[in-house]
N, C-alpha and C positions, 0 to 999 in steps of 0.2 A: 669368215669368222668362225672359228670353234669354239664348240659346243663347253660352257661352263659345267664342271664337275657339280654336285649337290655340296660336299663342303666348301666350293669354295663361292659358290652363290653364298652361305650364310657366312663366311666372311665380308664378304661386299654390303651383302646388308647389314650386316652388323656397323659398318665402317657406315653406311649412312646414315644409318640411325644414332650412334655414341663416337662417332668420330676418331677410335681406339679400335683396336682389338690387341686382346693380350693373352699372352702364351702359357702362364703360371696355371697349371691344372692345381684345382682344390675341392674339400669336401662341398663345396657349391657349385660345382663345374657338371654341369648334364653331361652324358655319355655322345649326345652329340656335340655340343661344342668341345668334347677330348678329341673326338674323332675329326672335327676341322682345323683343331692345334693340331695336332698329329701329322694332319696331311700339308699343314702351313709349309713345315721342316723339308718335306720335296720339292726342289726347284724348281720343275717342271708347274706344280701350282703357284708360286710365287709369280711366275714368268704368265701365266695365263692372267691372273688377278691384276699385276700391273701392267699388261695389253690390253684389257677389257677398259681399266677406268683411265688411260692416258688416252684411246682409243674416242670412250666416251665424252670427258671434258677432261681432256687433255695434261690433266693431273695423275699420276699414279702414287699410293703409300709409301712415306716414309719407313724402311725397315730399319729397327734394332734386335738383333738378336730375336727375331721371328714376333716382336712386338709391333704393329702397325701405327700410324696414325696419317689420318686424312681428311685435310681441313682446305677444302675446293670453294670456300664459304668468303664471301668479302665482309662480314662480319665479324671475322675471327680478327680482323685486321685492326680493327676500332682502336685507338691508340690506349684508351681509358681501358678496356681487355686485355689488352695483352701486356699492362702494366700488371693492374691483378694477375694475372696465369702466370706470369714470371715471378713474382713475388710470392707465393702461393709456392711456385715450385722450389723455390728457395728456401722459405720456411721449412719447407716438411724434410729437404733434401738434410739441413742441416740441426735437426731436431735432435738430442742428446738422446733422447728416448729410442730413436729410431735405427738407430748405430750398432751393429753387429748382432741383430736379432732379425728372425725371419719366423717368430711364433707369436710375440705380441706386439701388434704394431698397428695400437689403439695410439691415440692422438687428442688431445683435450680438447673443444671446438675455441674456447677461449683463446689460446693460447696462440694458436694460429692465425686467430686475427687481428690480435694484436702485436704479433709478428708481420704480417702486411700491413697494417696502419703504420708499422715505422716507413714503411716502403713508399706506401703511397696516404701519402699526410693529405690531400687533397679529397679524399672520401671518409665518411665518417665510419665507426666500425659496424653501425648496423647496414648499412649500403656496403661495404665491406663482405660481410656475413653473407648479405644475399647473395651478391654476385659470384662468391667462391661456392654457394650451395648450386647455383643455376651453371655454374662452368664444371666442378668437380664431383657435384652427387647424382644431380638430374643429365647432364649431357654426357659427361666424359665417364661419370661412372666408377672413378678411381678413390671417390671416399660411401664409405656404406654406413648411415648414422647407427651407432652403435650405444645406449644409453644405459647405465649400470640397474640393475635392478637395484627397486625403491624399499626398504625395512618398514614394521610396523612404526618406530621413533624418528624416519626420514621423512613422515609428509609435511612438517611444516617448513623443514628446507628447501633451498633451491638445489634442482636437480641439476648437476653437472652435465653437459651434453660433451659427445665424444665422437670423433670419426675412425671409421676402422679402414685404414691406411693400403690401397692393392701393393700387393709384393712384388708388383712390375713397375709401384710408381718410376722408380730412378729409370729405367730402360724407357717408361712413356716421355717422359723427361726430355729425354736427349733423343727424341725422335719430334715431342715441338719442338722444342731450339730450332731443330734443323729443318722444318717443315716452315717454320716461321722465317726463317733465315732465305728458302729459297722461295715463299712466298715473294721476295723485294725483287728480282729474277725472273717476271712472267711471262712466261714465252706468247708468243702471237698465237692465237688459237684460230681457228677453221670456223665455220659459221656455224656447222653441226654441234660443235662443241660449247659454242655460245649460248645455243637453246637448249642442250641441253643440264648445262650448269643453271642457267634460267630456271627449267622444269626442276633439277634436283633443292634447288635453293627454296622457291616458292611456289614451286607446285603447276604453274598454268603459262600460260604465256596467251596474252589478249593481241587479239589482232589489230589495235592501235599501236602493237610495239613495233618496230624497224625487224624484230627478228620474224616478224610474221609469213610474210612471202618466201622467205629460204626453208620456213618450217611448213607450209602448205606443198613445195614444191618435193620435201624428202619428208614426208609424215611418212611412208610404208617402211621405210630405213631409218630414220629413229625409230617408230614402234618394234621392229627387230631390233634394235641394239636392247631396247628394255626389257624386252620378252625374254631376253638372255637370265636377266634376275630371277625366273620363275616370282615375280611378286608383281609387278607393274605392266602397267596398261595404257597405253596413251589413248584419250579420248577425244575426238575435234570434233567441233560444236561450229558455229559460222561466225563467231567471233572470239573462240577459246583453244586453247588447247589445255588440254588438262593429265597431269598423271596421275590416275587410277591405282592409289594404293590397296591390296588385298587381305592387307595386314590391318584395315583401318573397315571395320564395321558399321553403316551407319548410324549415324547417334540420332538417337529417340531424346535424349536427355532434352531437359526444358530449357535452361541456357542457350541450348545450340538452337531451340526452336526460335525462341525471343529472339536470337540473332540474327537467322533467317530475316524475322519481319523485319529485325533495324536498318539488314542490309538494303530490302527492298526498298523500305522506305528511305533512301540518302538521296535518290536523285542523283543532281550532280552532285551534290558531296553540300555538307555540312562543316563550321567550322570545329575544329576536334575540341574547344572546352564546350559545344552542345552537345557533344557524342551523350555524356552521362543522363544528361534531361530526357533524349529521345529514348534509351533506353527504357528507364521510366515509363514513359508514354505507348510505348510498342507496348513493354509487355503488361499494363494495366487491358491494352485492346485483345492481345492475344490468351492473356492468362491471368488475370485483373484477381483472382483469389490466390496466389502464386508470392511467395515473399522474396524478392528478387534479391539475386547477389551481382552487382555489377560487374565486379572484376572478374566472374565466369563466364559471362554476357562476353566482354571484352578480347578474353581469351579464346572464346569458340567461334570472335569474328577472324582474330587474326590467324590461330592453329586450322582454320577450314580456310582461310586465302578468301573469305566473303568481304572483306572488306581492305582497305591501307589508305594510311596516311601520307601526304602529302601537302607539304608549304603551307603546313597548319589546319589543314582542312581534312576529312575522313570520307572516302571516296567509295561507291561500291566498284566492286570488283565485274567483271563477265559472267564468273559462275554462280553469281545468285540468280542468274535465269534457270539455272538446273533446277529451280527447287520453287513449288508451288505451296500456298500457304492455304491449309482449311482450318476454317475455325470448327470447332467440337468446344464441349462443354470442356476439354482436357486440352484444346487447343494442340495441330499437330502440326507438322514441315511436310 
């Protein structure tokens, strides 16, 4: 296995974390992401980057014209998503606004969703709205909200919201298509590649799963393939495996702590409309002065893999054993 260059590590992570990488240098463009565009354009890294991750889980990037995309995810498949992303794409592709300009390519936020509401009549536009922010602003990263400044005589109106459009959209475009397209095409994968698509998707792999024995048997050869990233670390526990991201700090934050106790407290598992109540009840124990926000509760169960749902019921996970609970007048994890 050779050794991954330094830009082209932050390609790969870039591609795990936003599932894109795009070519178009701009006045927002750090000097090192110029410098791993830059090095994209040599074949030589192109050829190391799709060895490394077809190697890994058995997928490598779609390339258009040095634009990437890589979606290794059985989520992305969801038929309800990839109705929105296609509709979504379609919109903006055929936006009058967006036509022969490469300097303003701002985007109404309205307009756009009611360009996918014709598409997909079966979601409302506020479910609409979300899903194109959770696929296009927060994941993929190809809309940047952009809101016009407010006048002294504009505060009793409603303020227009706007997205400001990547200039690589049409090339990211036509690399899903095609990533989606041979998504339906999936070749047989290797058992290495099993767990490790596992570890990249959700983080852990419990030793109740079927992949467990093949990942106990090559744990020294996947944690080399991931040490490749300079970011990740594989951790095995006696009933876990876990990828050790570097990039991710432990969080002190009090949601994450609440969630901790809710994990501990599931047992075998809870049905998920009690999820909200125990909430409540954890962190009245752990932080009982504290004005809880459930849905960061919620989020810091599933974003840390301490807990998942299943056949209706909310289950903890293996790695809420990593984490021991002291109470303090401030209540810690």
């Amino acid at each position: 296995m050779s050794d991954l260059h330094g830009t082209e590590q932050l390609i790969i992570n870039e591609l795990f974390d936003h599932s894109i990488f795009t070519s178009t240098i701009t006045d927002r463009t750090t000097q090192v992401m110029a410098d791993a565009i830059n090095a994209l354009k040599r074949p030589a890294a192109q050829q190391r980057i799709n060895a490394f991750l077809d190697d890994l889980v058995g997928l490598a990037p779609t390339n258009f014209q040095e634009n990437l995309v890589f979606l290794p995810g059985e989520k992305w498949l969801a038929p309800e998503t990839v109705h929105v992303l296609l509709a979504t794409l379609k919109a903006i592709i055929n936006l009058p606004e967006l036509q022969n300009t490469q300097l303003d390519r701002v985007v109404a936020v309205r307009t756009v969703v009611r360009q996918v509401h014709s598409e997909v009549v079966d979601l409302d536009e506020k479910e609409i709205r979300r899903q194109i922010i959770d696929l296009f602003v927060n994941r993929l990263g190809l809309f940047l909200e952009d809101e016009p400044e407010q006048g002294p005589d504009d505060q009793a109106q409603e303020v227009e919201e706007y997205w400001d459009v990547s200039p690589d959209f049409n090339f990211i475009a036509q690399c899903l298509v095609n990533q989606l397209q041979a998504a339906a095409d999936v070749k047989e994968l290797t058992s290495l590649q099993r767990i490790n698509r596992a570890l990249l998707n959700q983080r852990y792999v419990a030793a109740s799963s079927r992949l467990w024995p093949e990942l106990v048997a090559h744990k020294e050869t996947i944690a080399a393939q991931w040490r490749q990233t300079n970011r990740f670390d594989l951790e095995c526990g006696d009933d876990y495996a876990l990828l050790l991201d570097r990039k991710r700090t432990p969080s002190t934050a009090k949601p994450f702590v609440i969630a901790v106790g809710v994990a501990r407290s599931l047992g075998v598992g809870i049905p998920s409309n009690q999820l909200t109540t125990r909430i409540h009840k954890i962190a009245e124990q752990v932080l009982p002065e504290y004005p809880i926000n459930v849905s960061l509760v919620k989020e810091a169960l599933h974003d840390n893999a301490l807990a998942r749902e299943q056949d209706g019921y909310v289950i903890a996970t293996p790695l809420v054993h990593r984490f021991v609970m002291r109470t303090a007048d401030e209540g810690e994890a």
